[in-house]
N, C-alpha and C positions, 0 to 999 in steps of 0.2 A: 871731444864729446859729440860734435856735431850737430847742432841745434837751428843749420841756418833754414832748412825745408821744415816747412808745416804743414802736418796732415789735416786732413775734414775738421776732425775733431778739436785739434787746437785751433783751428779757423773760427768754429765758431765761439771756443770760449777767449779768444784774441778778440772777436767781437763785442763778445758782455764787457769785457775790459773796455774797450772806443767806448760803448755805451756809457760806463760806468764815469769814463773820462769825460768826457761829453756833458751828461748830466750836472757830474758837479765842474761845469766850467773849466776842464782844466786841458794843457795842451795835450795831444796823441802824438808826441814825438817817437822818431824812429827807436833808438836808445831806450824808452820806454816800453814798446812793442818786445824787441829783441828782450830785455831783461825778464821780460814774463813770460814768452817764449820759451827760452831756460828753464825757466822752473819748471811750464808743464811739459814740458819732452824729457824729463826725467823722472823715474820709479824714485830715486833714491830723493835725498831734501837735500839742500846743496845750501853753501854757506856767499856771503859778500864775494870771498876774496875767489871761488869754484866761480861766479860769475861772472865777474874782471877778467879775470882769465879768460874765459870764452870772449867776454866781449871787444877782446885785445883784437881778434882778426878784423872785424867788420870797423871796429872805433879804435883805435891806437891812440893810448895817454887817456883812454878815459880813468877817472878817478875814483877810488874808492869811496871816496866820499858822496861823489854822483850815485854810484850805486847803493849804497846807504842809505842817503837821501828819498831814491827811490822804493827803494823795501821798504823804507819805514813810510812812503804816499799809501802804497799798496796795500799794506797793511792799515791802514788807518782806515783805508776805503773797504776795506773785508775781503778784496779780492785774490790774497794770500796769508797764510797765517806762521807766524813766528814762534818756533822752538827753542828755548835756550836747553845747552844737552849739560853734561856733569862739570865742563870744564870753561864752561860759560861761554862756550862758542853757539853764536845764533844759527838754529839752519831755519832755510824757507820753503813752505809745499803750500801747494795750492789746496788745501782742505777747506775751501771756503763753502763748496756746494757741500761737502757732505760729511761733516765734523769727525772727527773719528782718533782715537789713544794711537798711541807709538808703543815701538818695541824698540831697545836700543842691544845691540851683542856686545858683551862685558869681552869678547876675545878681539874679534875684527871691526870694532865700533861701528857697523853700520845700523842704519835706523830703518826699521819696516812697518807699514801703516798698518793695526789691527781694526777691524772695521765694528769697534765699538763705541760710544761714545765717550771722550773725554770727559766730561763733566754733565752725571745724571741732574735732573729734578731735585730729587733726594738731596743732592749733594750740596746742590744749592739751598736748597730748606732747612739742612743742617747748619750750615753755614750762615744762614738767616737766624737761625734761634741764637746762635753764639753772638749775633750783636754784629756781624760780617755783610758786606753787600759785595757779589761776587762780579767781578767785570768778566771775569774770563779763566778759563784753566785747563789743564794740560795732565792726561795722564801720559807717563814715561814708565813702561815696567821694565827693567833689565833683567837681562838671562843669557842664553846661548843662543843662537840661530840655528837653523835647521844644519846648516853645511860645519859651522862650528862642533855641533853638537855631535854628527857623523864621522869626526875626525876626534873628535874626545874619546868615543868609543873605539874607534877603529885601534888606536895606540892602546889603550885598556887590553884591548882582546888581545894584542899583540905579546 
């Protein structure tokens, strides 16, 4: 995948992360860097084991459970947000700055960010009057992808 160069832009959100670290006391190890790294150098939301993987060039024998362990600090701290998809596999993206539903493709399982919000006011207000206090939520709609959907057709007309 390639995620060892960092552009401007993950530079400076590699820094809200130190900040974020910092703030609440905790250490800026390398391992920690590098894992967040990952996630924002890719479009697509990437799982534990997609980041073990990369982490294997720079760390050898690091552990999944290290990694874990980590997504689930990151997570705690706001500074990526956790996806469970239909087969109960967790992916991670950085939606923290600016919330936003998923799209998942029922053909090529990939997930694409729609940039509306997960979980309205309303949504929560509803979920208020039902006697519910809402921590957090996740819209997920599945369909076809654009390039899925291109090749559905294309076999159609054939």
């Amino acid at each position: 995948m390639g995620f060892m160069q960092a552009s401007s832009e993950q530079r400076t959100v590699q820094a809200n992360l130190d900040e974020v670290l910092h703030e609440k006391g905790l250490r800026i190890t390398p391992q920690r860097k590098l894992i967040f790294r990952i996630i924002t150098a890719t479009a697509q939301h990437v799982s534990a084991q997609q980041i073990q993987q990369e982490l294997e060039d720079v760390f050898p024998g690091i552990s999944l459970p290290t990694v874990y362990s980590t997504l689930e600090l990151f997570t705690q701290l706001g500074v990526i947000h956790k996806m469970a998809i239909n087969d109960g596999e967790m992916l991670y993206d950085t939606g923290w700055s600016h919330p936003h539903a998923h799209m998942k493709c029922n053909r090529c399982g990939r997930i694409f960010d729609l940039d509306i919000p997960p979980v309205t006011q309303q949504d929560i207000r509803s979920a208020a009057s039902e006697g519910f206090s809402v921590d957090s939520g996740d819209l997920l709609l599945h369909g076809l992808c654009r390039e899925c959907s291109s090749k559905a057709d294309a076999k159609v007309e054939d």
